[in-house]
C-alpha positions as CSV (number, residue, x, y, z in Angstrom):
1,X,0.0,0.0,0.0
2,X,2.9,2.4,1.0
3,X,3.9,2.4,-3.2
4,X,0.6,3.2,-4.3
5,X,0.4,6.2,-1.2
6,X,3.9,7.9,-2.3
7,X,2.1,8.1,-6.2
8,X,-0.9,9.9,-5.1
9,X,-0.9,13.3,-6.3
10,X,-3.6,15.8,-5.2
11,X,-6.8,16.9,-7.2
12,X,-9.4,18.9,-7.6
13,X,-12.6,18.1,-9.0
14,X,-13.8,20.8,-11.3
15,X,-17.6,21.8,-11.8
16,X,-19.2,23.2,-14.7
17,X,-22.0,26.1,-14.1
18,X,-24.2,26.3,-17.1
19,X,-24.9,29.6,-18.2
20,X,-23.8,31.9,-15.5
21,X,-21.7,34.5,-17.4
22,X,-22.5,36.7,-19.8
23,X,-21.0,35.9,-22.9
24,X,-20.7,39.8,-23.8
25,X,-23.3,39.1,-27.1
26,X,-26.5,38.9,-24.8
27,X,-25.8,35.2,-24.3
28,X,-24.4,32.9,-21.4
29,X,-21.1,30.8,-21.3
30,X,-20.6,28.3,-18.5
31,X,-17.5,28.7,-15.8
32,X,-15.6,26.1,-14.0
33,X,-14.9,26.2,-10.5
34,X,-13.5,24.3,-7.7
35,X,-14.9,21.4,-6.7
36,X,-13.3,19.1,-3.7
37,X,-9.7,17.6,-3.0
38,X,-9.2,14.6,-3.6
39,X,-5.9,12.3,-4.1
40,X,-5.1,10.2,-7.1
41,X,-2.2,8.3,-8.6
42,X,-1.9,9.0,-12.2
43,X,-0.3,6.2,-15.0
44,X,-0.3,6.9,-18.8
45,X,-1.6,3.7,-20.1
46,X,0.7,2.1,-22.4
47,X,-0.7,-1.2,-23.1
48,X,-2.0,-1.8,-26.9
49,X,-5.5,-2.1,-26.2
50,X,-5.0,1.6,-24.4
51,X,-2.8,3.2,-27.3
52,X,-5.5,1.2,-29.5
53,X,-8.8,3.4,-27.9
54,X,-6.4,5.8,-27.7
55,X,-6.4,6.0,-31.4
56,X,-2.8,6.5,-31.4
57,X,-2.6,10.2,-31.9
58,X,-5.9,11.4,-30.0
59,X,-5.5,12.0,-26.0
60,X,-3.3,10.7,-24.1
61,X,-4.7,7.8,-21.7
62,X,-4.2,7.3,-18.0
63,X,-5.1,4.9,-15.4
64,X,-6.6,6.8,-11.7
65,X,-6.2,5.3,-9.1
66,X,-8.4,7.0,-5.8
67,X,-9.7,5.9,-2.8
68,X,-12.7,4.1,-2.1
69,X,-14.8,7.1,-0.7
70,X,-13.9,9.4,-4.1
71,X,-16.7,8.3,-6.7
72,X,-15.4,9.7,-10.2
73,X,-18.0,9.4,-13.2
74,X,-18.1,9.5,-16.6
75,X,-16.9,13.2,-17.6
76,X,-16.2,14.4,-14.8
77,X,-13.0,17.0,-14.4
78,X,-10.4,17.0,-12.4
79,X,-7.0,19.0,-12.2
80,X,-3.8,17.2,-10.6
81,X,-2.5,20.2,-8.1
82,X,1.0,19.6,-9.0
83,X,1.6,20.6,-12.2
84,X,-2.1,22.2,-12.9
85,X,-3.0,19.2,-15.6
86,X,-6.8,18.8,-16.5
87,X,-7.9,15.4,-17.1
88,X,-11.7,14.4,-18.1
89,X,-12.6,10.7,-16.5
90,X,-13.6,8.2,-19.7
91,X,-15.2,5.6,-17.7
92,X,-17.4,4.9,-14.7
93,X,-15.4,5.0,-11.4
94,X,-18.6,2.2,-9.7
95,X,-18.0,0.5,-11.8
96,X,-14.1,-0.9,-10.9
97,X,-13.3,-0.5,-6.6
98,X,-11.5,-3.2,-4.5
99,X,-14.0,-5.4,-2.3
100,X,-14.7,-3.9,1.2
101,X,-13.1,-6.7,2.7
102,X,-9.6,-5.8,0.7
103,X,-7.1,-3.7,2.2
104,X,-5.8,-0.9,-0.5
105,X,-9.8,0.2,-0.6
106,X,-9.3,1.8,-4.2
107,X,-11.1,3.0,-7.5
108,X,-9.8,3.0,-10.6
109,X,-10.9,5.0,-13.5
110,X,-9.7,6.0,-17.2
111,X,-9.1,9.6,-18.0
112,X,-7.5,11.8,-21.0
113,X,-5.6,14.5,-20.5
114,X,-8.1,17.7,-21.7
115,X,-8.1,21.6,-22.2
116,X,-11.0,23.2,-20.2
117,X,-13.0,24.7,-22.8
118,X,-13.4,29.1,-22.8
């Protein structure tokens, strides 16, 4: 457990809110803003079948590993604290946690590294 604890890096979850700027046109353009901390270790998936859904050239691909208590879901955002990275999460984090009965108590999830859109 003490490996996977020195790779966690921390996160923030980031939250779109729809529609609560003015987009300077008479419209609305959504904001992001902080959501809460969290700790994940972050792997760029380099197996063939992850380069494959890559599609080679699109996103990069990375395996998150959380804890049990943080739920990621499909699309959400997060930014890794460290270096100020934005990845979006491309799978369902309920899907894939260690049994309650195991000892590491994690998550894992899929997630591309993304630009926030303006």
């Amino acid at each position: 457990m003490s490996l996977v604890r020195e790779a966690m890096a921390a996160c923030v979850r980031l939250v779109e809110r729809d529609g609560d700027l003015s987009d300077g046109m008479g419209g609305t353009r959504s904001r992001w803003i902080i959501g809460d901390y969290f700790e994940a270790a972050l792997a760029l998936e380099r197996s063939v079948p992850g380069r494959r859904a890559d599609g080679d050239c699109a996103n990069d691909v990375y395996s998150v590993l959380t804890g049990r208590q943080v739920a990621l879901g499909f699309h959400d955002v997060f930014r890794r604290l460290t270096d100020g990275a934005v990845f979006r999460v491309t799978s369902e984090g309920i899907d894939d946690a260690t049994p309650t009965s195991a000892g590491l108590g994690l998550r894992h999830v899929t997630a591309e590294r993304w630009v926030l859109p303006e």
